[in-house]
C-alpha positions in Angstrom: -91.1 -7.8 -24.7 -89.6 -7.1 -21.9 -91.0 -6.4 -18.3 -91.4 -2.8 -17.4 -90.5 -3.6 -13.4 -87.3 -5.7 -14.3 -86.7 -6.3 -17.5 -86.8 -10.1 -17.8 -88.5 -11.6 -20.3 -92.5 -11.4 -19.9 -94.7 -15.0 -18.6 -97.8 -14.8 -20.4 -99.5 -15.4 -17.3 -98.1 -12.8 -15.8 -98.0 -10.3 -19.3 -97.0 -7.5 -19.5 -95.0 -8.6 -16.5 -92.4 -11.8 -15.8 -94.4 -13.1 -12.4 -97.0 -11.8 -9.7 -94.3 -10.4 -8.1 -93.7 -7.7 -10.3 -97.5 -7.4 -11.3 -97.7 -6.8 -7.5 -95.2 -4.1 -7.4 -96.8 -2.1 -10.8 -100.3 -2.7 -8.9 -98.2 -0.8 -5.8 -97.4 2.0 -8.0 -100.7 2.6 -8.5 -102.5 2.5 -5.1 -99.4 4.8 -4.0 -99.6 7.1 -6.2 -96.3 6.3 -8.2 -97.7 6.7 -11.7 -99.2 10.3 -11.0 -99.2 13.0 -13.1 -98.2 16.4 -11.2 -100.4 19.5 -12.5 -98.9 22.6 -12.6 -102.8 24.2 -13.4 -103.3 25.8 -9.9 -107.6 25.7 -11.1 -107.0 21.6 -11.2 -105.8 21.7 -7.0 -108.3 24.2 -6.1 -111.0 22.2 -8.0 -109.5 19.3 -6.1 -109.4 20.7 -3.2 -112.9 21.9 -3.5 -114.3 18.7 -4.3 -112.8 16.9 -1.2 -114.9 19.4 1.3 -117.8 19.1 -0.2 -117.3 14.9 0.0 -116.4 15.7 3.7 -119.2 17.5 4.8 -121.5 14.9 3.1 -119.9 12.4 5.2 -121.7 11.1 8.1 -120.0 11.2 11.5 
């Protein structure tokens, strides 16, 4: 198996990647936003969107 960030072989330590490095960099992807799927449903942002206000107004100052 190969690593999905570089394609050298994988370190068990480390699997599915070849070091922490690359672990680091999929982790990244992640926190960023990277590995998002885009919706296209128009009810899924306003939903979203929705949701977020409500969480801000129940927010304290």
């Amino acid at each position: 198996m190969a690593c999905p960030i570089c394609q050298k072989p994988t370190d068990a330590t480390f699997r599915p990647f070849c070091s922490k490095r690359c672990a680091d960099i999929d982790l990244a992807k992640w926190f960023t936003g990277g590995y998002a799927i885009p919706a296209d449903d128009p009810e899924d942002a306003e939903e979203l969107e929705n949701e977020l206000q409500r969480t801000d107004l129940q927010k304290p100052h």
